[in-house]
PDB file with one MODEL, atoms N, CA, C and O in Angstrom:
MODEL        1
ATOM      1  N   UNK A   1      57.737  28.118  67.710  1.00  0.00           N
ATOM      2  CA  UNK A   1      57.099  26.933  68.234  1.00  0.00           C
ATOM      3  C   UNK A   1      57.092  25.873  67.137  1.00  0.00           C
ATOM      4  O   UNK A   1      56.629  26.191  66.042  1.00  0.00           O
ATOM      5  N   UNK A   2      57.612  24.513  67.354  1.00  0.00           N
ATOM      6  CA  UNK A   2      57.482  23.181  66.373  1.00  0.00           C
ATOM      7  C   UNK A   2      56.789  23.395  65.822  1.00  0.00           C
ATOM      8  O   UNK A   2      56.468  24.581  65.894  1.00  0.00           O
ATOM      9  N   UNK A   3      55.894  22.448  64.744  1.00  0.00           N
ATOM     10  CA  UNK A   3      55.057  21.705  64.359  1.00  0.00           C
ATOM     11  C   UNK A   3      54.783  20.529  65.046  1.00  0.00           C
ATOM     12  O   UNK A   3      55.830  20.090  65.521  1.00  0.00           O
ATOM     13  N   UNK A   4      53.786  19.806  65.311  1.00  0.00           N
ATOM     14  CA  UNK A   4      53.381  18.457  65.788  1.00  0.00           C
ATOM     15  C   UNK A   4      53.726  17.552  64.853  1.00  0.00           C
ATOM     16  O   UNK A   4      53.700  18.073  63.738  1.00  0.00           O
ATOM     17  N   UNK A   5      54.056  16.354  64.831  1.00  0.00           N
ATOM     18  CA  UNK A   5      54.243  15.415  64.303  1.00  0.00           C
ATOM     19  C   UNK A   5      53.570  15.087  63.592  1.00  0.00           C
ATOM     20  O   UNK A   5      52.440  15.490  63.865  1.00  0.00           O
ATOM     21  N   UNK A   6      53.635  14.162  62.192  1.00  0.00           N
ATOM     22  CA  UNK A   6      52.275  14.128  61.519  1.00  0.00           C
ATOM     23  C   UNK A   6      51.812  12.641  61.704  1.00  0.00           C
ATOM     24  O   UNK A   6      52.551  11.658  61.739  1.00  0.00           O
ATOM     25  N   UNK A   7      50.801  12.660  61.787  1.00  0.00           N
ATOM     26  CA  UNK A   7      49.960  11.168  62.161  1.00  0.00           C
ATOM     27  C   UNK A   7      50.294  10.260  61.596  1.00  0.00           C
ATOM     28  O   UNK A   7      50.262  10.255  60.365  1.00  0.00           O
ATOM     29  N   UNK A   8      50.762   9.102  62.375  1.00  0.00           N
ATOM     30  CA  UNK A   8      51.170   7.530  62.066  1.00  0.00           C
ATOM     31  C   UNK A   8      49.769   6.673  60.763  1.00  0.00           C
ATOM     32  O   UNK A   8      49.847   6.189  59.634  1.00  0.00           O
ATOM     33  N   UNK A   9      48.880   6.847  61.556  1.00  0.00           N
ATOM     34  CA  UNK A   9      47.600   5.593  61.409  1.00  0.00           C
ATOM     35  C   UNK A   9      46.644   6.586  60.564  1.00  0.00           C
ATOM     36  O   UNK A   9      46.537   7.794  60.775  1.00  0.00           O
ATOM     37  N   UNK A  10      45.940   5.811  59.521  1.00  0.00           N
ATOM     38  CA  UNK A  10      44.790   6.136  59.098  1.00  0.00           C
ATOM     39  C   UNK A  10      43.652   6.570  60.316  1.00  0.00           C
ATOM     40  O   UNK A  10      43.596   5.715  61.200  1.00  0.00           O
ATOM     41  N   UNK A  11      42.636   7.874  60.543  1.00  0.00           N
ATOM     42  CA  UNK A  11      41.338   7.665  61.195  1.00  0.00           C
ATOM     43  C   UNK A  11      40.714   6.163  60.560  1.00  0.00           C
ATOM     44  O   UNK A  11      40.664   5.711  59.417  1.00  0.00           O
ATOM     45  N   UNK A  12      40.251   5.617  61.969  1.00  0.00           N
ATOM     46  CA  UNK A  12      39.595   4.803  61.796  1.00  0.00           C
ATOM     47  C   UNK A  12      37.949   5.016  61.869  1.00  0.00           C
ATOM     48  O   UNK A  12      37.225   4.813  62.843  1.00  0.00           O
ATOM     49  N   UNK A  13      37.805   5.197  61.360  1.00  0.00           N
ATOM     50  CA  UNK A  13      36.163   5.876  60.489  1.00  0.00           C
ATOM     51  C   UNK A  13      35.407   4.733  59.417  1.00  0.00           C
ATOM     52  O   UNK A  13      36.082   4.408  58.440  1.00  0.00           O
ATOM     53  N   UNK A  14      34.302   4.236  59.538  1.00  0.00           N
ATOM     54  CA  UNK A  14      33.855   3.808  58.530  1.00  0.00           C
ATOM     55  C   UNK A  14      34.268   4.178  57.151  1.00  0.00           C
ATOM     56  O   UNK A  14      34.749   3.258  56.490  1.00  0.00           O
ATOM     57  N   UNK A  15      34.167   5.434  56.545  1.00  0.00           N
ATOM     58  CA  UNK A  15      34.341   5.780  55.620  1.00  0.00           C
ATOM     59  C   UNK A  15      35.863   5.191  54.878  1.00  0.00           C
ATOM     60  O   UNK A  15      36.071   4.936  53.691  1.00  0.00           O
ATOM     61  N   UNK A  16      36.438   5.129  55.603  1.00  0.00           N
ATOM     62  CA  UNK A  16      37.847   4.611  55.452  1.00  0.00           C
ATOM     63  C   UNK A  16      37.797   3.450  55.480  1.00  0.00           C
ATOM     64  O   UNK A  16      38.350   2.915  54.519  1.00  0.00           O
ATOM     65  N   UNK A  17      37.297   2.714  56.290  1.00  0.00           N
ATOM     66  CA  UNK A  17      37.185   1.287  55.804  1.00  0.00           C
ATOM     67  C   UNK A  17      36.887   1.060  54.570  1.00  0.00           C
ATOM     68  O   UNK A  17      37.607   0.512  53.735  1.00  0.00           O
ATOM     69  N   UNK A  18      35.558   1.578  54.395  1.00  0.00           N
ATOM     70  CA  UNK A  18      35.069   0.891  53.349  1.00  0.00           C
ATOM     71  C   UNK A  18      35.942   1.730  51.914  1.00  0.00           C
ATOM     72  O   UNK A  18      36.171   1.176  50.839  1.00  0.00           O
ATOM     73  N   UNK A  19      36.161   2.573  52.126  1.00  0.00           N
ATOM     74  CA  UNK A  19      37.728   2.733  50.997  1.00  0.00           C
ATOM     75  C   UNK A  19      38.669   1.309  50.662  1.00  0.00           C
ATOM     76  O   UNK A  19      38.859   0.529  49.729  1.00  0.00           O
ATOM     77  N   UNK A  20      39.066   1.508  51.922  1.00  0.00           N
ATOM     78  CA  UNK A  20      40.138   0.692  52.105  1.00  0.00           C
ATOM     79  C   UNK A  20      39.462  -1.271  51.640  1.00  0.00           C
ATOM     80  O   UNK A  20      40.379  -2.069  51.443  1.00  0.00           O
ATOM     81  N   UNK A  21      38.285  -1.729  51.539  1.00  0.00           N
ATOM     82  CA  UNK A  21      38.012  -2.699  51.503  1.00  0.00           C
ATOM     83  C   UNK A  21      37.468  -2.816  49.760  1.00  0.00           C
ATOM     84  O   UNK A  21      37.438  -3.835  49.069  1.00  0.00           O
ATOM     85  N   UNK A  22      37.081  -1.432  49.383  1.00  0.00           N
ATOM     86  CA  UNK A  22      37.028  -1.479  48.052  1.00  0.00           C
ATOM     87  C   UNK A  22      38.453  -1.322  47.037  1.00  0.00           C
ATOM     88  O   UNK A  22      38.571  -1.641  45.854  1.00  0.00           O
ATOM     89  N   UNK A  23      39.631  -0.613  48.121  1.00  0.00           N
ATOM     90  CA  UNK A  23      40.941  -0.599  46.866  1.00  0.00           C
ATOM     91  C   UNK A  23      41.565  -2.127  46.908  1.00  0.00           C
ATOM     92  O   UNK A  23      42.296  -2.498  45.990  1.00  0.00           O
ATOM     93  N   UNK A  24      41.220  -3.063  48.095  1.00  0.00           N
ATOM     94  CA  UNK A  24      41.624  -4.100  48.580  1.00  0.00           C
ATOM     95  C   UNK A  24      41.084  -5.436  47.577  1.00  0.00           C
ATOM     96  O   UNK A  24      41.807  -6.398  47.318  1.00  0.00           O
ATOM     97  N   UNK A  25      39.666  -5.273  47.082  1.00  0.00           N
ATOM     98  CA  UNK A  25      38.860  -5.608  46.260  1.00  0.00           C
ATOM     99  C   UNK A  25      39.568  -5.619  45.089  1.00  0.00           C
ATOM    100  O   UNK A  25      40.079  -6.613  44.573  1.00  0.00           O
ATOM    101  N   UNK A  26      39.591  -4.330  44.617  1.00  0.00           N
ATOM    102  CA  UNK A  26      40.281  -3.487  43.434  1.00  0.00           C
ATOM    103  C   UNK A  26      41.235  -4.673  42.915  1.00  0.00           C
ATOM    104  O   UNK A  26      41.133  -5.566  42.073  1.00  0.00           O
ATOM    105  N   UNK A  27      42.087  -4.298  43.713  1.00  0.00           N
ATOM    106  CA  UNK A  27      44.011  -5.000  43.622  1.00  0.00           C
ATOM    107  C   UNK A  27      43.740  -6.009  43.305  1.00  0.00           C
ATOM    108  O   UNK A  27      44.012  -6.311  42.142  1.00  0.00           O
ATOM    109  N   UNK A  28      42.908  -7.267  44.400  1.00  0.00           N
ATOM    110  CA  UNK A  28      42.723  -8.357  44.018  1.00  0.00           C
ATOM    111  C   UNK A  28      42.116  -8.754  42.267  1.00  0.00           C
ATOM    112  O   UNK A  28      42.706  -9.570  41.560  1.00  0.00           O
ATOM    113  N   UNK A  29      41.106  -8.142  41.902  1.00  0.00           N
ATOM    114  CA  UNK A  29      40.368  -8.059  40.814  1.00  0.00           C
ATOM    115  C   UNK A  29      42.058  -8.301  39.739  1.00  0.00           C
ATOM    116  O   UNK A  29      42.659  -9.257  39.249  1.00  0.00           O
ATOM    117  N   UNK A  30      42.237  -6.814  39.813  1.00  0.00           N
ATOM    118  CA  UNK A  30      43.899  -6.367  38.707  1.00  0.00           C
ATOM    119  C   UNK A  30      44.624  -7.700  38.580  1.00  0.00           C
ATOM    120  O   UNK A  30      44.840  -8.152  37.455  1.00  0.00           O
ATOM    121  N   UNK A  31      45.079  -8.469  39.869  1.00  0.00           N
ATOM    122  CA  UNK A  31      45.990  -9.290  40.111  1.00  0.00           C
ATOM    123  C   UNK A  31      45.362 -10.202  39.256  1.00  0.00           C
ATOM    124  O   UNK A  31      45.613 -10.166  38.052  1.00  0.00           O
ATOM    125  N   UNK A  32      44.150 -11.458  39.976  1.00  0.00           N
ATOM    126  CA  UNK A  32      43.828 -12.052  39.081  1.00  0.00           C
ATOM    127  C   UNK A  32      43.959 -12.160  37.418  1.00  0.00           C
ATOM    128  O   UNK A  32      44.630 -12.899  36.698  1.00  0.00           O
ATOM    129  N   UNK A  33      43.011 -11.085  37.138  1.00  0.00           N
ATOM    130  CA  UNK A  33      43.173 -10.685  35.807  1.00  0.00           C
ATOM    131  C   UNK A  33      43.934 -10.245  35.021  1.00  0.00           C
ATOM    132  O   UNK A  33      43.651 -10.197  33.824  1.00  0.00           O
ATOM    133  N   UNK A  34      45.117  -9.805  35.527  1.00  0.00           N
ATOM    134  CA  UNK A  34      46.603 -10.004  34.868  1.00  0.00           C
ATOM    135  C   UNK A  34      47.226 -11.303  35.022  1.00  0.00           C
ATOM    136  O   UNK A  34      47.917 -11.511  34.024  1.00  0.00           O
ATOM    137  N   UNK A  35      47.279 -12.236  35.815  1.00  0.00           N
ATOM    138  CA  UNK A  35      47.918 -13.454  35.940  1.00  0.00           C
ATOM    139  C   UNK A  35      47.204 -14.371  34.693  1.00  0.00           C
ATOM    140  O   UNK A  35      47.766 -15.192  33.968  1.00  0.00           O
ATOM    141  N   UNK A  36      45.528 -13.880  34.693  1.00  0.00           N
ATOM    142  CA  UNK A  36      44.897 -14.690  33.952  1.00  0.00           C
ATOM    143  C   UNK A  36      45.647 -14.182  32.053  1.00  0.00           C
ATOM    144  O   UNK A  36      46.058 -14.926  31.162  1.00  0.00           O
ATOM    145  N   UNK A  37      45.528 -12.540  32.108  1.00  0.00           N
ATOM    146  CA  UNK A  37      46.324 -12.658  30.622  1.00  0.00           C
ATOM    147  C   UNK A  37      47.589 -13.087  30.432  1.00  0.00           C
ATOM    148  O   UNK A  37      48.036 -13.160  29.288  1.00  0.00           O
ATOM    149  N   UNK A  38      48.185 -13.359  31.297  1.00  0.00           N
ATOM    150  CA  UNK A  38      49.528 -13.210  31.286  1.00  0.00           C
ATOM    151  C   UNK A  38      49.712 -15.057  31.208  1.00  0.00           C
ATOM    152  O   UNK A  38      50.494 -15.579  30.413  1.00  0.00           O
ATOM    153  N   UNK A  39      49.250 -15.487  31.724  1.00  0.00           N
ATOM    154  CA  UNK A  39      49.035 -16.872  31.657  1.00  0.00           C
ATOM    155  C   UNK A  39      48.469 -17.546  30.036  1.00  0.00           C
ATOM    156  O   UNK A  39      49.222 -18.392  29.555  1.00  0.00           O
ATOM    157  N   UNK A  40      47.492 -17.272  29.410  1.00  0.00           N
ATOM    158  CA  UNK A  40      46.772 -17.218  28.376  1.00  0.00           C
ATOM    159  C   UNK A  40      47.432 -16.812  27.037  1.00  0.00           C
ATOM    160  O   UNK A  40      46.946 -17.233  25.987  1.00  0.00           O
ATOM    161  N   UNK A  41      48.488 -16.034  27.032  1.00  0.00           N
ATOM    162  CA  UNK A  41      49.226 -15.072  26.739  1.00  0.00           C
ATOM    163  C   UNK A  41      50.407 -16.134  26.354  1.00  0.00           C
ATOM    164  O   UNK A  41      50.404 -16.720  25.271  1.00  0.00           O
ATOM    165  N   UNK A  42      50.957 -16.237  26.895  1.00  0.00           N
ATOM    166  CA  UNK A  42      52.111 -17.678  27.338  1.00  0.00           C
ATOM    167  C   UNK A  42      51.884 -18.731  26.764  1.00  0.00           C
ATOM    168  O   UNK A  42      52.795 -19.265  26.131  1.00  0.00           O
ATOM    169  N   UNK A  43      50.122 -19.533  26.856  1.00  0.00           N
ATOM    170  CA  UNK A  43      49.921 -20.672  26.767  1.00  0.00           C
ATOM    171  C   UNK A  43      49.536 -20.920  25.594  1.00  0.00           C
ATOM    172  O   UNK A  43      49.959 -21.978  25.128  1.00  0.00           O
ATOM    173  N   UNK A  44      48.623 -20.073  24.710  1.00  0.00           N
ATOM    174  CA  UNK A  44      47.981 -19.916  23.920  1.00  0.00           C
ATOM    175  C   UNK A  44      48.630 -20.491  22.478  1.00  0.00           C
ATOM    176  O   UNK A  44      48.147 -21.390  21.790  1.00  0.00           O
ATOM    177  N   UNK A  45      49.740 -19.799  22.235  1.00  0.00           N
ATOM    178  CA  UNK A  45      50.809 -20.664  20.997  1.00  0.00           C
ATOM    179  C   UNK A  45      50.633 -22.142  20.958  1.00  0.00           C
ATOM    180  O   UNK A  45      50.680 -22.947  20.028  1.00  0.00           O
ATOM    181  N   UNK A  46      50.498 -22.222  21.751  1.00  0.00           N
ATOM    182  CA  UNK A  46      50.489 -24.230  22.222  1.00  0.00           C
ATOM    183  C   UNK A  46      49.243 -24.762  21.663  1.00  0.00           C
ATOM    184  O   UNK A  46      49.037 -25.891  21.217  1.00  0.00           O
ATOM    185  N   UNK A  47      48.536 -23.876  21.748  1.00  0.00           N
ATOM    186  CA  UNK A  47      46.685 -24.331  21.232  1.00  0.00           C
ATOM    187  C   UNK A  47      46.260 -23.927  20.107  1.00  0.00           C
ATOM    188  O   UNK A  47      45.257 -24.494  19.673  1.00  0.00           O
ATOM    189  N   UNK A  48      46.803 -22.971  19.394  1.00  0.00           N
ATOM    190  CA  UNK A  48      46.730 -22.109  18.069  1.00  0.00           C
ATOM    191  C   UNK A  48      47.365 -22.866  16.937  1.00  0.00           C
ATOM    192  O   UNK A  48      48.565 -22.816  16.664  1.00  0.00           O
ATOM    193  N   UNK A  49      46.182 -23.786  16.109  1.00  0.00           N
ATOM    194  CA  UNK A  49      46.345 -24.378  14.570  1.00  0.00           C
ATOM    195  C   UNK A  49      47.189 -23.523  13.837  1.00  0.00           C
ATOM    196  O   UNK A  49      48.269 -23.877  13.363  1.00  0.00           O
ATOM    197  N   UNK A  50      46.568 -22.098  13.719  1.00  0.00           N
ATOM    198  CA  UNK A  50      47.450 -21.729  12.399  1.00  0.00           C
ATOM    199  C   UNK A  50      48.639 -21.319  12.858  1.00  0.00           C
ATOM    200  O   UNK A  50      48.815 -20.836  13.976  1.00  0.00           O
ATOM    201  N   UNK A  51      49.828 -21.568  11.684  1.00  0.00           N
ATOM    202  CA  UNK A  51      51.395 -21.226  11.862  1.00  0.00           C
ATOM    203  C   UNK A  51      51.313 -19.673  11.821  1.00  0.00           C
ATOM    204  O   UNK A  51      51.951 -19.182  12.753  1.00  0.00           O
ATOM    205  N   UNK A  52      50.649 -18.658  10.928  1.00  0.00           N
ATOM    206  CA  UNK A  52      50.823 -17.472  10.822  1.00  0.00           C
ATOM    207  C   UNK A  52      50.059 -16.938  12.132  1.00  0.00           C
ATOM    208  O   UNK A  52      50.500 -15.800  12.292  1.00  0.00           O
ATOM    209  N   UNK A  53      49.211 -17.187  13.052  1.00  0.00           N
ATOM    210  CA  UNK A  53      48.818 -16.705  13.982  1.00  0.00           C
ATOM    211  C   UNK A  53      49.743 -17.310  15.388  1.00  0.00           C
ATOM    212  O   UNK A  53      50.026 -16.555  16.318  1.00  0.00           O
ATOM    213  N   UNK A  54      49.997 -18.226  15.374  1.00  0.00           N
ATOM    214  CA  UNK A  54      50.889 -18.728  16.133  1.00  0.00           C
ATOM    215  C   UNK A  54      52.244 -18.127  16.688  1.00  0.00           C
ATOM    216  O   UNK A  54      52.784 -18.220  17.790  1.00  0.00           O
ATOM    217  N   UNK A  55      52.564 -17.529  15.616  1.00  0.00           N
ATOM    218  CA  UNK A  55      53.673 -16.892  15.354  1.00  0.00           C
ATOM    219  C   UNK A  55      53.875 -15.743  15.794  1.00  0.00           C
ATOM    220  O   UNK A  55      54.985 -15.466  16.248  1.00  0.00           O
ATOM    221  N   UNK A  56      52.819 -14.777  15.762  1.00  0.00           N
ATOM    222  CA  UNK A  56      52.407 -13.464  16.260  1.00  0.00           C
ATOM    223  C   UNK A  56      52.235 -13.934  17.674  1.00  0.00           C
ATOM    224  O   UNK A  56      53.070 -13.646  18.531  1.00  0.00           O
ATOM    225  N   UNK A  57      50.912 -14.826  17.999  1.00  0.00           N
ATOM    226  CA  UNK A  57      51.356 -14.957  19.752  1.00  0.00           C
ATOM    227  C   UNK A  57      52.102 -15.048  20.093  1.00  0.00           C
ATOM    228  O   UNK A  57      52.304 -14.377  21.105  1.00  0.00           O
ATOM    229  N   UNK A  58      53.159 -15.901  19.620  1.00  0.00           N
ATOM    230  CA  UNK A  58      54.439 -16.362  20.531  1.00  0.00           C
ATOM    231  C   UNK A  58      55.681 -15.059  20.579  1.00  0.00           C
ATOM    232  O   UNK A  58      56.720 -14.919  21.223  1.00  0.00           O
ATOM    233  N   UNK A  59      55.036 -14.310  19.650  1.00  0.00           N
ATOM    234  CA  UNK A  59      56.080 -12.819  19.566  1.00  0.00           C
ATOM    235  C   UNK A  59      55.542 -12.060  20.840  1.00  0.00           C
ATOM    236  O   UNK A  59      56.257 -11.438  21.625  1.00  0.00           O
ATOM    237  N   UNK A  60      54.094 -12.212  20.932  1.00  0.00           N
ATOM    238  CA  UNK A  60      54.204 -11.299  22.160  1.00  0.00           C
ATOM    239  C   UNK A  60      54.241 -12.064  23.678  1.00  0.00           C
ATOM    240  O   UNK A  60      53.677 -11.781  24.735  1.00  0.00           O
ATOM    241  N   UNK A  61      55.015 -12.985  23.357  1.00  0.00           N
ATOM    242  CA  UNK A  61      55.628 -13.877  25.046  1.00  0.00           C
ATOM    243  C   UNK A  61      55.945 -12.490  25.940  1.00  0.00           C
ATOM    244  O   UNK A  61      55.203 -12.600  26.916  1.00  0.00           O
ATOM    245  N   UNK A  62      56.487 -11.588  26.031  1.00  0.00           N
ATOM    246  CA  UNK A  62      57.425 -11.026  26.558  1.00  0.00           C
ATOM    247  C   UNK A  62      56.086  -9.723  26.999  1.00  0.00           C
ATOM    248  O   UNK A  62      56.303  -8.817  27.804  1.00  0.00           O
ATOM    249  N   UNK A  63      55.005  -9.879  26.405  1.00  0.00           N
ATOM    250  CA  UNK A  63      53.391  -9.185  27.120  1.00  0.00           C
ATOM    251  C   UNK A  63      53.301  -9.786  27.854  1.00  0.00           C
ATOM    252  O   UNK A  63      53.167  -9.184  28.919  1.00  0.00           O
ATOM    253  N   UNK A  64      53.293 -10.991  27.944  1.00  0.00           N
ATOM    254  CA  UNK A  64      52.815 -12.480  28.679  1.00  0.00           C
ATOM    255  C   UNK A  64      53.491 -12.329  29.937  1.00  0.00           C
ATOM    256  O   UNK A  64      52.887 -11.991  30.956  1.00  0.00           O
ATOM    257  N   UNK A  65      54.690 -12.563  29.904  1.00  0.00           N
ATOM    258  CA  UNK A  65      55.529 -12.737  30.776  1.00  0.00           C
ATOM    259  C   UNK A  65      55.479 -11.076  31.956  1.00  0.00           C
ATOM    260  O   UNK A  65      55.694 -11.067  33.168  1.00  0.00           O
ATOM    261  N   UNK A  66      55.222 -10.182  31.304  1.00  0.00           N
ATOM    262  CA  UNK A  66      54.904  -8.825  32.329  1.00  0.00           C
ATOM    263  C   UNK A  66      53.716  -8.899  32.984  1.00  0.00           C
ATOM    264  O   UNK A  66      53.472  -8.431  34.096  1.00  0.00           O
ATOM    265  N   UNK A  67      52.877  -9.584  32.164  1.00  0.00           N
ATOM    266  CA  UNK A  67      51.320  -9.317  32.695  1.00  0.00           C
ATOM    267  C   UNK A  67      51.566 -10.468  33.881  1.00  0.00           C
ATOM    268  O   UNK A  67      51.153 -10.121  34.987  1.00  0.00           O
ATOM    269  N   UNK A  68      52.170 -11.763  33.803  1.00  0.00           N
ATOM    270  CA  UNK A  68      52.306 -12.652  34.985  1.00  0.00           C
ATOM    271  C   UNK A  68      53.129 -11.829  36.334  1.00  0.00           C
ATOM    272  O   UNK A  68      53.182 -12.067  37.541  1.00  0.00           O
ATOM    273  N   UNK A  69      53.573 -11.023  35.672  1.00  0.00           N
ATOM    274  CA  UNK A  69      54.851 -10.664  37.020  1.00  0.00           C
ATOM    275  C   UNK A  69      54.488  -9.552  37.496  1.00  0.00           C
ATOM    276  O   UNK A  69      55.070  -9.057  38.461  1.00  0.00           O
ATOM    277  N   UNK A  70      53.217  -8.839  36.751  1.00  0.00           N
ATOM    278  CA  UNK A  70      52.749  -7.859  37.373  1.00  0.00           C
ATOM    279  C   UNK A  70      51.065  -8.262  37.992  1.00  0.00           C
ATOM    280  O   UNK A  70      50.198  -7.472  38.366  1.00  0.00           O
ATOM    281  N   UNK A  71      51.025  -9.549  37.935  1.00  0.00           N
ATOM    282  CA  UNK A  71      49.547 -10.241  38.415  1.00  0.00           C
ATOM    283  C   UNK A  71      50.194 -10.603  39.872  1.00  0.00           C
ATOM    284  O   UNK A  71      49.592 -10.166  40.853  1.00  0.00           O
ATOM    285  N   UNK A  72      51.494 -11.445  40.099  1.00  0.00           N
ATOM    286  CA  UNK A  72      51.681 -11.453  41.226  1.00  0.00           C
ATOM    287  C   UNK A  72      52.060 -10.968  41.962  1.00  0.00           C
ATOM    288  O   UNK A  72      52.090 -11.339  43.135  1.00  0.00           O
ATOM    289  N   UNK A  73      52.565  -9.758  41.414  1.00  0.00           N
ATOM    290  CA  UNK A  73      53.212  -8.374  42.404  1.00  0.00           C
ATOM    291  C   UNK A  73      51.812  -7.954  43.041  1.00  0.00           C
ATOM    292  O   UNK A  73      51.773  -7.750  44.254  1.00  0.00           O
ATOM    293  N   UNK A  74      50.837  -7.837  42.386  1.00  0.00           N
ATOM    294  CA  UNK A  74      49.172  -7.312  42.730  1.00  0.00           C
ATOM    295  C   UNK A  74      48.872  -8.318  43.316  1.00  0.00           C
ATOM    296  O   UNK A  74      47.742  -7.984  43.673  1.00  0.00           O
ATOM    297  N   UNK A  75      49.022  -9.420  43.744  1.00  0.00           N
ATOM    298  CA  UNK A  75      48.188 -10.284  44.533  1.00  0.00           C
ATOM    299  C   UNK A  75      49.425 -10.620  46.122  1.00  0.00           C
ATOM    300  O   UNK A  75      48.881 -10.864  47.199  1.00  0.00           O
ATOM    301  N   UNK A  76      50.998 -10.583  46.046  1.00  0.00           N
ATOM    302  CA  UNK A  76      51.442 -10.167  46.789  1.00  0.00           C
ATOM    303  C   UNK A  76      51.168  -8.460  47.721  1.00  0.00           C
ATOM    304  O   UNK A  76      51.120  -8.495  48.950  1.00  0.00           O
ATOM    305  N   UNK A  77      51.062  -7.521  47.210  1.00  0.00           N
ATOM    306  CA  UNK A  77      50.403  -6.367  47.938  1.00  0.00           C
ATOM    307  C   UNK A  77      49.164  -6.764  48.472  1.00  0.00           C
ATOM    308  O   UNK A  77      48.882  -6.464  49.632  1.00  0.00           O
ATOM    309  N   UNK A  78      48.445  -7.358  47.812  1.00  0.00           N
ATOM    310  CA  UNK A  78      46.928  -7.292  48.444  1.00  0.00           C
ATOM    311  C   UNK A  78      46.971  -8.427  49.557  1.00  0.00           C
ATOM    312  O   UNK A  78      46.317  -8.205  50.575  1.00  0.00           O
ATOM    313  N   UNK A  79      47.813  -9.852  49.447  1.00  0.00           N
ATOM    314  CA  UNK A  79      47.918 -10.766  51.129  1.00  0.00           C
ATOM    315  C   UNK A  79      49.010 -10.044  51.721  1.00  0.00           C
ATOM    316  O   UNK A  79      49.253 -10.655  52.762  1.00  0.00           O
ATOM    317  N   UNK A  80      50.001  -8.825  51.594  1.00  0.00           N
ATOM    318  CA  UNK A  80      50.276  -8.152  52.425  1.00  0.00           C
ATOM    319  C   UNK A  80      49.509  -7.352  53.285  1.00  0.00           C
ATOM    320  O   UNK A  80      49.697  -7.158  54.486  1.00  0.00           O
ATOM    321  N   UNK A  81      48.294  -6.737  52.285  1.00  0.00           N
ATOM    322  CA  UNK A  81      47.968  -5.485  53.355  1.00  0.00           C
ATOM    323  C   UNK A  81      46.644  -6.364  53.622  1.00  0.00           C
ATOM    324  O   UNK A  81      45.778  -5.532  53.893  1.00  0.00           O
ATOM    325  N   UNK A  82      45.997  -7.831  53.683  1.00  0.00           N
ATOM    326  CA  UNK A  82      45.308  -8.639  54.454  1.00  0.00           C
ATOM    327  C   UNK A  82      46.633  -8.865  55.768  1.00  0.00           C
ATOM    328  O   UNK A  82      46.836  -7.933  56.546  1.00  0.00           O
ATOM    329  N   UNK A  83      47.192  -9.762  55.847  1.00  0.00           N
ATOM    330  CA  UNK A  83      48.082  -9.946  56.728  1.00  0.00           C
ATOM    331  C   UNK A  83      48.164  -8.621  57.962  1.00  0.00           C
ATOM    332  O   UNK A  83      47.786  -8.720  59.129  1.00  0.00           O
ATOM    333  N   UNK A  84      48.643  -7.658  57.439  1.00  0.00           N
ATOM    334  CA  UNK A  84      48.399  -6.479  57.973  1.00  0.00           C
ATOM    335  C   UNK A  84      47.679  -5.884  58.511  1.00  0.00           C
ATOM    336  O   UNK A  84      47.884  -5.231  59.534  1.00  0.00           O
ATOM    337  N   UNK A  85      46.467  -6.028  57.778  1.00  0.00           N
ATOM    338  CA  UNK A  85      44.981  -5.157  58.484  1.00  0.00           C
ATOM    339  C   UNK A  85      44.597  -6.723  59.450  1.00  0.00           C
ATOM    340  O   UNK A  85      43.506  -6.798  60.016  1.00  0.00           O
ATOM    341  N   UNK A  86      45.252  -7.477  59.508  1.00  0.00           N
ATOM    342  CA  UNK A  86      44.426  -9.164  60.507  1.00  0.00           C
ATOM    343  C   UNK A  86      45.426  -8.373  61.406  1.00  0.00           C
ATOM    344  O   UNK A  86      44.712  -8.014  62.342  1.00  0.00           O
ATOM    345  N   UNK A  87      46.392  -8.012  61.584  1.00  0.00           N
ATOM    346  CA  UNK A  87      47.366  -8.011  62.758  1.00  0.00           C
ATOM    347  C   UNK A  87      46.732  -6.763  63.632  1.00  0.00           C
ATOM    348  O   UNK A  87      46.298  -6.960  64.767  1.00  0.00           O
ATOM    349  N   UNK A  88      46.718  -5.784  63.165  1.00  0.00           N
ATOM    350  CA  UNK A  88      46.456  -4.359  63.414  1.00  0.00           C
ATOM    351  C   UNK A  88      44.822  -4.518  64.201  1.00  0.00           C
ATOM    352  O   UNK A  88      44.771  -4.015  65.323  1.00  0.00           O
ATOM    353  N   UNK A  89      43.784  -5.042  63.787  1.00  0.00           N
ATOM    354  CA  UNK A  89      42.498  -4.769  64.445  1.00  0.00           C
ATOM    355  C   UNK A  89      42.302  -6.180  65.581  1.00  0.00           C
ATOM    356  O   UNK A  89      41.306  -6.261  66.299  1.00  0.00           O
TER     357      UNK A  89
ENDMDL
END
């Protein structure tokens, strides 16, 4: 005899919501706050008097530049799975 198929959809259960509205939270939080270092990160050389500190920021551009591209990858997932959960209920 088969097996049954395994379930498409999350139970829709409170408990799961409110999972789901705290990892949703979560992501957003990450995103921000990587765009914000990653931004800061980037900009900062530009605002920094001393040449010997200057120098060191601008070496780590290439932190900068991940933390931006991984702030908007996290804020793309999170208006995906808004978009998503608006369609679905």
């Amino acid at each position: 005899m088969p097996l049954p198929t395994a379930p498409t959809r999350r139970p829709n259960n409170p408990n799961t919501r409110q999972a789901d509205k705290k990892a949703n939270g979560d992501l957003l939080l990450k995103g921000v706050l990587c765009v914000l270092i990653g931004l800061g990160v980037l900009v900062s050389p530009y605002f920094i008097t001393s040449p010997g500190m200057q120098g060191i920021v601008a070496k780590a551009s290439l932190v900068g530049w991940f933390a931006l591209v991984l702030g908007i990858a996290f804020l793309v997932v999170y208006a995906r799975r808004r978009m998503t959960a608006q369609t679905r209920h």
